[in-house]
C-alpha positions as CSV (number, residue, x, y, z in Angstrom):
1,X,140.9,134.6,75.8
2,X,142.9,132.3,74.1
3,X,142.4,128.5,73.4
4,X,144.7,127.6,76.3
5,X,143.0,129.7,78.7
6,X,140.0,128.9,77.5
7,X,141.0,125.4,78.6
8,X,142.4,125.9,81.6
9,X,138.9,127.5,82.3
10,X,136.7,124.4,81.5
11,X,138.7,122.5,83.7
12,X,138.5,124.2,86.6
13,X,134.6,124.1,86.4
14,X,134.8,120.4,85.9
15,X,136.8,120.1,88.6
16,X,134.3,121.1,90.9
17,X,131.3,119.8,90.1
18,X,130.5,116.3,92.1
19,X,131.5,114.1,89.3
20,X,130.8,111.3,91.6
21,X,126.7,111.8,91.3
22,X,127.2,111.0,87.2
23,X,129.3,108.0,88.1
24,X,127.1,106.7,91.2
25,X,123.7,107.6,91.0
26,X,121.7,107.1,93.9
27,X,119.7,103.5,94.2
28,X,116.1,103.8,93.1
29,X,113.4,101.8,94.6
30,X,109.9,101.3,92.6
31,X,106.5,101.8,94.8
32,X,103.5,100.2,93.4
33,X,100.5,100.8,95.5
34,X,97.9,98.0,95.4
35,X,95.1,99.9,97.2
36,X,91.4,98.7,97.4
37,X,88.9,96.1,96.4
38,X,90.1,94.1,93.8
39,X,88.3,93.9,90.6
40,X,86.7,95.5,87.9
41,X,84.8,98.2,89.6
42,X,84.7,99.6,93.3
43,X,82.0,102.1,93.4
44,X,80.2,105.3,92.2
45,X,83.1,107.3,90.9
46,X,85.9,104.9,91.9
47,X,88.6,102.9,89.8
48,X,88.9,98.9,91.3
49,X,91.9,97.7,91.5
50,X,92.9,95.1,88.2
51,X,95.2,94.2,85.9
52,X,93.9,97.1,82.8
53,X,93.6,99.3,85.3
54,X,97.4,99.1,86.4
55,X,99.4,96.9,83.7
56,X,100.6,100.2,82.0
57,X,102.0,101.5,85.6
58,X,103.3,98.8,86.1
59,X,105.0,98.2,83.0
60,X,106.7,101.7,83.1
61,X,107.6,101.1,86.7
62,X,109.9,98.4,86.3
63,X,111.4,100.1,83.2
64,X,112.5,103.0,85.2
65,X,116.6,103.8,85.6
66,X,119.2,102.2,88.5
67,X,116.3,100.3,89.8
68,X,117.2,97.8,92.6
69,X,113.9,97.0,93.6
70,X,110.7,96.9,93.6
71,X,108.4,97.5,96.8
72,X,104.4,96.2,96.7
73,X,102.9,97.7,99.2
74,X,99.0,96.2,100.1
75,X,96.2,97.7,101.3
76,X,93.7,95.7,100.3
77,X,90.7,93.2,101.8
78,X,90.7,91.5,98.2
79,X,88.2,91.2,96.0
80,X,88.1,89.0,92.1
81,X,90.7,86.2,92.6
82,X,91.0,86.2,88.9
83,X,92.5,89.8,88.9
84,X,94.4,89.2,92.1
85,X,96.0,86.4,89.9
86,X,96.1,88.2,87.0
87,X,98.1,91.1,88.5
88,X,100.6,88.9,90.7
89,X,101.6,87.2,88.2
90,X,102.5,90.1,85.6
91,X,104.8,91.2,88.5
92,X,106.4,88.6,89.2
93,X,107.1,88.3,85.4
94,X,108.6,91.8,85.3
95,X,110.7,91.4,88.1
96,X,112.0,87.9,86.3
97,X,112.8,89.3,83.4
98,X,114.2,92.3,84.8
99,X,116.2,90.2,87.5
100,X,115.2,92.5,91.0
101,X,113.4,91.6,94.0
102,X,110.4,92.1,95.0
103,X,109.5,93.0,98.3
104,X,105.9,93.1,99.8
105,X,104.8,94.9,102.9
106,X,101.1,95.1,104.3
107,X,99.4,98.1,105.6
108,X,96.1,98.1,107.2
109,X,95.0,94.5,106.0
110,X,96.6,92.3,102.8
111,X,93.4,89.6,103.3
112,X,92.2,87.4,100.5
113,X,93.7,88.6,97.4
114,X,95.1,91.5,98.6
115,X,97.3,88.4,100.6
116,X,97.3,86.5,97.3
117,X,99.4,89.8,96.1
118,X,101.0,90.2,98.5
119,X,102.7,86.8,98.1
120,X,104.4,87.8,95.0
121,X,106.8,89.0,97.2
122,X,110.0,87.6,97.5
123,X,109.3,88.7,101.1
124,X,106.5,90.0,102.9
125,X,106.7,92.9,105.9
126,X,103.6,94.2,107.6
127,X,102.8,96.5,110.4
128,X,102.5,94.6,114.3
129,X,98.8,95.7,113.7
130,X,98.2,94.5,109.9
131,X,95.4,92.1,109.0
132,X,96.7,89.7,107.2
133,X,95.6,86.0,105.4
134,X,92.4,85.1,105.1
135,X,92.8,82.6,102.7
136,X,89.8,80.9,101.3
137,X,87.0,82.2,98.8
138,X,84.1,83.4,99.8
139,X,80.5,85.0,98.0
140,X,77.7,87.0,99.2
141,X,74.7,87.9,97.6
142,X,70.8,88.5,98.5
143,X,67.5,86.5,97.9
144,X,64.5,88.3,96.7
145,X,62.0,85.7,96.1
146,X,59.2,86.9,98.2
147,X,59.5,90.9,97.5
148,X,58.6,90.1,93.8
149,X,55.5,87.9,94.7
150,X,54.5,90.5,97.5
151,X,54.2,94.0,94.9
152,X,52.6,91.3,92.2
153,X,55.5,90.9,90.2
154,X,56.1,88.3,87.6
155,X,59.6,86.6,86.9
156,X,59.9,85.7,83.7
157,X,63.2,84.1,82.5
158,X,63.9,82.5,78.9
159,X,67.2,80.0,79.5
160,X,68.8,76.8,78.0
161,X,70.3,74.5,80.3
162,X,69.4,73.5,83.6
163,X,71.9,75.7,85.2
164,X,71.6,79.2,83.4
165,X,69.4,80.6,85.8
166,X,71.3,79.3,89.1
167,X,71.1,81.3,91.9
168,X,68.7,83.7,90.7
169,X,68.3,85.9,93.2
170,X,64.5,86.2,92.4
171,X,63.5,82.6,92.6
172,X,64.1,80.1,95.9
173,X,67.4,78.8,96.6
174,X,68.1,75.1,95.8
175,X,70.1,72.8,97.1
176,X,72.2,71.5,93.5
177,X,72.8,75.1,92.9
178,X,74.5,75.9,96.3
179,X,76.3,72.0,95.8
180,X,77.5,73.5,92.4
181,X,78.9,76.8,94.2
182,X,80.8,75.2,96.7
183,X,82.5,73.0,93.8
184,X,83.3,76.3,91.9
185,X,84.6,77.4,95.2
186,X,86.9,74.6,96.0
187,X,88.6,75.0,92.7
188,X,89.6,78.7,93.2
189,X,90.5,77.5,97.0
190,X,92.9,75.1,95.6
191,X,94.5,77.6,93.1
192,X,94.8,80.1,96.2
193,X,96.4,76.8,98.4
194,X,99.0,76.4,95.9
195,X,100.0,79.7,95.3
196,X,100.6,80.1,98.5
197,X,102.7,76.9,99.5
198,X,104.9,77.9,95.8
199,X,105.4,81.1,97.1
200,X,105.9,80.7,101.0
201,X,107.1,77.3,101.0
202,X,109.0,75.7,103.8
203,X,108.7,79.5,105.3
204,X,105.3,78.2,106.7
205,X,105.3,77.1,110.2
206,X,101.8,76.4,111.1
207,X,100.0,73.4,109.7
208,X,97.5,73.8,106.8
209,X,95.1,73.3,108.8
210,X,95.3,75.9,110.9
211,X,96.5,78.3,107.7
212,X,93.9,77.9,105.5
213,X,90.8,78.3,107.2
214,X,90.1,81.4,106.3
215,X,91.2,83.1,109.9
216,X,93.0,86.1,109.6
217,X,95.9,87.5,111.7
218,X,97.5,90.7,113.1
219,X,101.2,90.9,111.8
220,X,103.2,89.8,114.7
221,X,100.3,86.7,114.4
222,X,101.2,86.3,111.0
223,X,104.6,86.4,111.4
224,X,104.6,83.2,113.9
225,X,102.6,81.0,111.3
226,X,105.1,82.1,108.9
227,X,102.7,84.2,106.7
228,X,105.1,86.8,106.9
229,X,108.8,87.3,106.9
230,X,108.9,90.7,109.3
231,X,108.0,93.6,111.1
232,X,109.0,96.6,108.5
233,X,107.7,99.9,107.1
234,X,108.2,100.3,103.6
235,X,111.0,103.5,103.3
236,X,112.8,102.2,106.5
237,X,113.1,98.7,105.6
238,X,114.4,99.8,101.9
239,X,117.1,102.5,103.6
240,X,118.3,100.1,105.7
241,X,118.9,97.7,102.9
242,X,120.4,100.2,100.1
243,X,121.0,103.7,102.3
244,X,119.9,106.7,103.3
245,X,120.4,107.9,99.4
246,X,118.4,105.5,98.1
247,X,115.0,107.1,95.7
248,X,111.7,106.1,95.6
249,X,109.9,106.1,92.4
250,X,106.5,105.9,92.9
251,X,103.9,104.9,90.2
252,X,101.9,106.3,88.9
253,X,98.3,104.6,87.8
254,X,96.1,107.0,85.9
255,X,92.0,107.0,86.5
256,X,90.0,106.2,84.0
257,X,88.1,108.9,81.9
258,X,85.0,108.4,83.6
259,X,85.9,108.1,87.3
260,X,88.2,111.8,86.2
261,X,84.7,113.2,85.3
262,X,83.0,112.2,88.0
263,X,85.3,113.4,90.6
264,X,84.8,116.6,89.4
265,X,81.2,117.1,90.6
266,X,78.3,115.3,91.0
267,X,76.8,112.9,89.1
268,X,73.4,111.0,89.1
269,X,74.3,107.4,91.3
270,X,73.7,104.2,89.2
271,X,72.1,101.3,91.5
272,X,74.1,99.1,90.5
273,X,77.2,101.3,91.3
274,X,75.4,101.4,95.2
275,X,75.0,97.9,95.5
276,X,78.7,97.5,94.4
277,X,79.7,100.2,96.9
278,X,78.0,98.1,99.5
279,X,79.5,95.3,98.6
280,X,83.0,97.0,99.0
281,X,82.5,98.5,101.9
282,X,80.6,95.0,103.6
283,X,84.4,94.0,102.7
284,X,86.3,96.4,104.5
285,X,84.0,96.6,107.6
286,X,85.0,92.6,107.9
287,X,88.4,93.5,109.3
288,X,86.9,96.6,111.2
289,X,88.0,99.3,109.1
């Protein structure tokens, strides 16, 4: 075959692939998942939810090609408010810098932090049936002050400062230590308050009374108080806006080496890796699930 025909040949092969797919690739969304109790641990064998264990994901997420956005979707009861910060706000830097919107939508419950994350959002979706808010900070613990005394036990604690040992849970509760808390605790509730008036803002329609309580709502609940912006599932609420062509691109957060090697078989339970696994699921059983 000669040059010319050789020619002639190449362009009819060109001619009928869909050139349009190389000019006009489809629209990609990015899925980040923001599953579970937030902070550093959640349980024998399980990876919590914070900002080491998902920066990486994260980072390659919004990196990825033809993005248009990015979709957050919570499931989540909360958990550490530093991480929940921590994580919201390394998103919302991303999708500044990057210039996309960021769209949040709530599965079985965004409460707490997992609401705090949600609101990095520049809108927030959820299910009719979602529990959502719960805004406010809460701790739990135990008291152990008589077990010790009962099996002959003796406490011994080496501290300076008045206030290194508060709240033991081995010696009696007192009343300046729980004061103290509940200062610590108005703080962080402060913090929440204003991250959620910055991000919300005059999309609120219930007073601040009535929003920051603590109370929780189902979504169509949520929606009325303004927590929310809609009814929406994730994939239908992002083909609606960018087309039935439109990608997901999910990320992809990688377990740490130890919760890999435990999930292969059995392993020998630590306490404390029970007690946190109580204290997890204490969280999740708070909004029935």
């Amino acid at each position: 075959m000669n040059i010319d025909g050789i020619k002639n040949a190449l362009g009819d092969v060109l001619t009928k692939l869909p050139i349009e797919r190389f000019r006009d690739p489809p629209p990609v969304v990015g899925v980040l998942r923001l599953d579970g109790v937030i902070g550093r641990s959640a349980g024998p064998g399980r990876q919590g939810l914070s900002l080491a264990s998902h920066e990486r994901a994260i980072a390659k997420l919004f990196e990825r090609k033809n993005l248009k956005a990015v979709a957050l979707v919570i499931n989540s009861p909360g958990g550490s408010p530093v991480q929940s910060a921590l994580i919201a706000q390394r998103i919302r830097d991303l999708a500044a810098e990057k210039e996309l919107p960021l769209v949040s939508f709530c599965e079985d419950v965004a409460a707490s932090g997992g609401y705090w994350l949600a609101c990095a959002g520049d809108e927030i979706f959820a299910d009719a049936n979602s529990i959502v808010g719960s805004i406010g900070v809460i701790s739990a613990g135990f008291g152990f002050p008589d077990l010790i005394e009962r099996f002959g036990i003796e406490r011994r604690v080496y501290a300076t400062g008045q206030r290194k040992g508060m709240l033991d849970p081995f010696q009696d509760e007192k009343s300046e230590d729980v004061d103290r808390l509940h200062e610590l605790h108005e703080d962080i509730f402060e913090n929440f308050k204003t991250h959620v008036r910055d991000r919300r803002g005059d999309r609120l329609k219930a007073a601040e009374d009535t929003l920051f309580t603590g109370d929780i709502w189902t979504g169509n609940q949520a929606l009325e108080v303004g927590l929310i912006d809609g009814l929406a599932e994730m994939r239908s609420e992002m083909r609606r806006r960018y087309g039935d062509k439109v990608k997901f691109q999910r990320a992809e957060v990688r377990r740490g080496l130890l919760s890999r090697l435990r999930g292969g078989g059995m392993s020998a339970i630590d306490p404390a890796e029970l007690v946190s696994a109580l204290d997890d699921w204490a969280l999740w059983k708070r909004y029935g699930l």
